[in-house]
C-alpha positions in Angstrom: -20.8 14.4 12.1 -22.8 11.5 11.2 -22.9 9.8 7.5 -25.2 11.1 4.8 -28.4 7.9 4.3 -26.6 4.9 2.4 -28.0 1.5 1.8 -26.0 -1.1 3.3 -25.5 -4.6 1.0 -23.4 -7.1 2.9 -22.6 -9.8 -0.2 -22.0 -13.7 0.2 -20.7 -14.0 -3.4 -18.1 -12.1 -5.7 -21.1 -12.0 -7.9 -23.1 -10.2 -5.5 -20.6 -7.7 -4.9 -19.5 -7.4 -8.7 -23.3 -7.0 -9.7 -23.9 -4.0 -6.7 -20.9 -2.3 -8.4 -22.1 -2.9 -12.0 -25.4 -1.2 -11.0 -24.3 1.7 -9.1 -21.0 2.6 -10.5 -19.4 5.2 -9.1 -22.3 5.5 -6.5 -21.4 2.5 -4.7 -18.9 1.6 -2.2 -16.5 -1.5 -1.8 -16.9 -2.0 2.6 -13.8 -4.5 3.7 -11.9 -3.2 7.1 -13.4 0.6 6.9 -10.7 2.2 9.0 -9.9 4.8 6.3 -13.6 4.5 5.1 -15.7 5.0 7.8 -13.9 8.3 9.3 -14.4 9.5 5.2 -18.1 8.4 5.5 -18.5 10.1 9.3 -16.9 13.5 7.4 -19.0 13.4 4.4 -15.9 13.2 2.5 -17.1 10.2 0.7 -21.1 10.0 0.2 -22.2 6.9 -1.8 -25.7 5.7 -2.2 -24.9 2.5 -1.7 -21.9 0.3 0.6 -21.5 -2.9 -0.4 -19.7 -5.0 2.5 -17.1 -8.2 0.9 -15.8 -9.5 4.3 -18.2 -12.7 3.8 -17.2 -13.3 0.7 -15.2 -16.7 1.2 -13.1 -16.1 -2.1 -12.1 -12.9 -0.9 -10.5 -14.1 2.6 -8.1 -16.4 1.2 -3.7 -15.8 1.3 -2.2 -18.5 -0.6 1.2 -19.0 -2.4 0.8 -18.5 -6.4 3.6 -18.3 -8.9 6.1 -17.5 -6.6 4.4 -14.9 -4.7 2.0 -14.4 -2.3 -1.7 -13.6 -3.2 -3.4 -11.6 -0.8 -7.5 -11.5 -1.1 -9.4 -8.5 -0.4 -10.9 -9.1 2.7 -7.7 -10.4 4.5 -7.1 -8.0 7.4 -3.4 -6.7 8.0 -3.2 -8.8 11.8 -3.4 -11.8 10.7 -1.3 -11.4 7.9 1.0 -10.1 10.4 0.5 -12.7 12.5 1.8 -15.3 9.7 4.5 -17.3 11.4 6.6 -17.6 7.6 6.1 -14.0 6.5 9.3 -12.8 7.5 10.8 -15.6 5.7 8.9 -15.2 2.1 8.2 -11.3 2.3 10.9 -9.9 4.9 9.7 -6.3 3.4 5.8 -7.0 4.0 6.8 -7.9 7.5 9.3 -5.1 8.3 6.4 -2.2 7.5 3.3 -4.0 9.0 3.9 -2.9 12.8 4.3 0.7 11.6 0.7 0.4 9.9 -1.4 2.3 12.4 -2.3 0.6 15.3 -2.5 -2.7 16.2 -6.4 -1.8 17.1 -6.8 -0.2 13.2 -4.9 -3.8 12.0 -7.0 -6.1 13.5 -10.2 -4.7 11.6 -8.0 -2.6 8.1 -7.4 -5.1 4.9 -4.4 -4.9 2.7 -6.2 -4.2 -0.5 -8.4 -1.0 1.4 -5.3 0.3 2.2 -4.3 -0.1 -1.5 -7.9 1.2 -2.8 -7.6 4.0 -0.5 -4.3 5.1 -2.3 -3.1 7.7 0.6 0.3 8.9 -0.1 1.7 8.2 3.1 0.8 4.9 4.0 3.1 1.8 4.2 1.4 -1.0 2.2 1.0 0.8 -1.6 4.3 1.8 -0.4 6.0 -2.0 -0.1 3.5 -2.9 -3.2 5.3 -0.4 -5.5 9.0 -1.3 -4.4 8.3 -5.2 -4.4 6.3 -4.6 -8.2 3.2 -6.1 -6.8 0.3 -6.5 -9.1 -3.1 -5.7 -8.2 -6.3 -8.0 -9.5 -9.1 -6.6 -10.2 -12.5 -7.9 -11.7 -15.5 -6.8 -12.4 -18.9 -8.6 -14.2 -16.7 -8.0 -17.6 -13.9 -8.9 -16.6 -11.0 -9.7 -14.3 -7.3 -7.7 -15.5 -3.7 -7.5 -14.1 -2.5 -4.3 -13.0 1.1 -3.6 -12.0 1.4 -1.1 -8.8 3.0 1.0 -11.0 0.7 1.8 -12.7 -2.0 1.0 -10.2 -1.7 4.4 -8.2 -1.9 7.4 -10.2 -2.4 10.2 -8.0 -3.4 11.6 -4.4 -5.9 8.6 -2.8 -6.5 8.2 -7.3 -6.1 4.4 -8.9 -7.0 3.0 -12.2 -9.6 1.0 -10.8 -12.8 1.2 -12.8 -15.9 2.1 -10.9 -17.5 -1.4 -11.4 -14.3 -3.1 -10.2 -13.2 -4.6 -7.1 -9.7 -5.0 -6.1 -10.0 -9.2 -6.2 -6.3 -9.4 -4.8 -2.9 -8.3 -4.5 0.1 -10.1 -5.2 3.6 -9.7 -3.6 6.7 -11.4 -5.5 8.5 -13.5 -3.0 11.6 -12.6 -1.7 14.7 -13.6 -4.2 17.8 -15.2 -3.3 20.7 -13.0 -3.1 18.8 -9.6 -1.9 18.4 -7.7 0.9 15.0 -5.4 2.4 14.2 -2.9 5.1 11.8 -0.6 5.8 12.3 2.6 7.6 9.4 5.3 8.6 9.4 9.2 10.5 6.8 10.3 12.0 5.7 12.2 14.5 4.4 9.1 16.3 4.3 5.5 16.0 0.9 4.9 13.7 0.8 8.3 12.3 0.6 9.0 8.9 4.4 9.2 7.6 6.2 12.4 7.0 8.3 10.2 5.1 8.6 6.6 4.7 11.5 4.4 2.7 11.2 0.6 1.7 14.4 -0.8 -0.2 15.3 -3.6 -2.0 19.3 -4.4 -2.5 20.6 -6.9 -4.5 24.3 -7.5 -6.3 23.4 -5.1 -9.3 21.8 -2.2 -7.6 19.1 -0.9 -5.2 15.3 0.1 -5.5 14.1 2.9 -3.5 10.5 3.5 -2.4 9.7 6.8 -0.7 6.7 7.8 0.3 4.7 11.0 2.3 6.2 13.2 -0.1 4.7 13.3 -3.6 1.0 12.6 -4.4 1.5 9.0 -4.4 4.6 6.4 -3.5 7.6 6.4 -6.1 10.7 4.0 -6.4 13.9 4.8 -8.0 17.0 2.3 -9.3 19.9 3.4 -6.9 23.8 2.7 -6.8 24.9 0.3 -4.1 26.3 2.2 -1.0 29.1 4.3 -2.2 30.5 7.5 -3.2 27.8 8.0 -5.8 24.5 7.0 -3.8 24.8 10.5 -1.8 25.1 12.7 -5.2 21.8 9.9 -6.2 19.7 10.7 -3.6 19.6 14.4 -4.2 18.8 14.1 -7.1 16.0 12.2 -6.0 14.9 14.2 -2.5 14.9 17.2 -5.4 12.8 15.4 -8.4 10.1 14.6 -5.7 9.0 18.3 -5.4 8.0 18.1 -2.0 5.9 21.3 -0.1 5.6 22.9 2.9 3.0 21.5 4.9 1.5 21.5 8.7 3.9 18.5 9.2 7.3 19.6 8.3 9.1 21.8 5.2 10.2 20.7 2.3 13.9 21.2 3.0 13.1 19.3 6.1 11.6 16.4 3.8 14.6 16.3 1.5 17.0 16.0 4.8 14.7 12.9 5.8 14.8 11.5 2.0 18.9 11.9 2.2 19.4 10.3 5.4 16.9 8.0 5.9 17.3 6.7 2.0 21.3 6.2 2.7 20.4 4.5 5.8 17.5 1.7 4.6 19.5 1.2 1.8 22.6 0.6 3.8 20.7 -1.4 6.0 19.2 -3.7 3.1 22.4 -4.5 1.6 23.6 -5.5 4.9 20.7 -8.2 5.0 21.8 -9.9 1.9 22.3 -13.4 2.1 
């Protein structure tokens, strides 16, 4: 299929961008990488009026360091934040899941922040965002506001981004002394979409668990260290999730994933503490 008529703004300025969103609210478009946009717009699952393309948009290609994290811009594609030679250093979790982001083809084009617009349940980067407590900028004409991931993704592919808002940035905390990360994905392939995905964060106190490919959007839970009471934890948690049969494998088949692979990230995570 092709996409339904659009017009096509490609902006220079945040303004420009912000002021195509203020006028066509929910009929407009944010265009950054378009690897989850362009198959929607080919499907006539998405039909705006109007795409509005950021990847000019100097502000908007920037990474920089910013109270002790790392502040990602919205037209920053996932390569060449892979590509950053003191990522695994400052944000060992960011660089454990980018390989299993799709394709190296799909990274060299996809942006962090479409990822985290597009919201898909099963994808790695809302995934780190929500375990590391990243917090998502968004502005629009009015204003510009802080969002924690938390409370960032609300439902399948749904966010509390405003129509007339663009997702400005996303910032990651940097990695803290004393803890330990790994990511761990199934799938049926490398670069599919996850069946399900864990990201884990260990430090003295505890662990925080990220799962994701099983409810309508990523979730993280506090966890006992590895231990006679982490197996009792995590069904607990593989059972709150409520995940469904689907065309990729049953829900008892998830919850088996969710109790292995959980023991096992978290088991690898503690083992990478310093």
């Amino acid at each position: 299929m092709k996409p339904a008529p659009f017009d096509y703004v490609r902006a220079e300025t945040a303004e420009e961008a912000l002021d195509v969103l203020r006028r066509h609210g929910p009929d407009a478009r944010v265009l950054a990488g378009g690897q989850s946009l362009m198959p929607m717009l080919s499907m006539r699952l998405a039909r705006p009026l109007v795409l509005v393309d950021v990847m000019l948009v100097p502000a908007f290609r920037q990474v920089r360091a910013e109270r002790g994290g790392l502040r990602i811009g919205a037209a920053v594609r996932q390569a060449s934040l892979e590509n950053r030679p003191d990522l695994a250093g400052t944000q060992p979790l960011l660089a454990a899941a980018l390989p299993w982001v799709g394709h190296a083809q799909t990274r060299s084009r996809g942006t962090v922040c479409g990822s985290a617009a597009h919201a898909d349940p099963s994808a790695e980067l809302p995934l780190v965002m929500l375990a590391l407590g990243a917090e998502v900028q968004l502005r629009s004409s009015r204003r510009r506001r802080l969002v924690p991931a938390e409370q960032f993704f609300i439902g399948m592919m749904a966010t509390s981004r405003a129509d007339d808002e663009v997702i400005e940035a996303i910032v990651l905390p940097d990695r803290r002394p004393g803890t330990g990360h790994a990511f761990r994905e199934f799938g049926r392939r490398h670069g599919d979409f996850a069946i399900v995905a864990c990201a884990a964060i260990v430090d003295g106190a505890g662990a925080r668990l990220a799962i994701g490919g099983v409810a309508d959007r990523p979730m993280a839970f506090a966890l006992p260290l590895p231990g006679p009471d982490l197996d009792a934890a995590l069904d607990d948690v593989a059972w709150g999730l409520g995940a469904r049969d689907d065309l990729h494998a049953t829900a008892s088949y998830r919850r088996g994933l969710i109790r292995r692979m959980g023991r096992a990230t978290i088991e690898e995570a503690a083992g990478c503490r310093d």
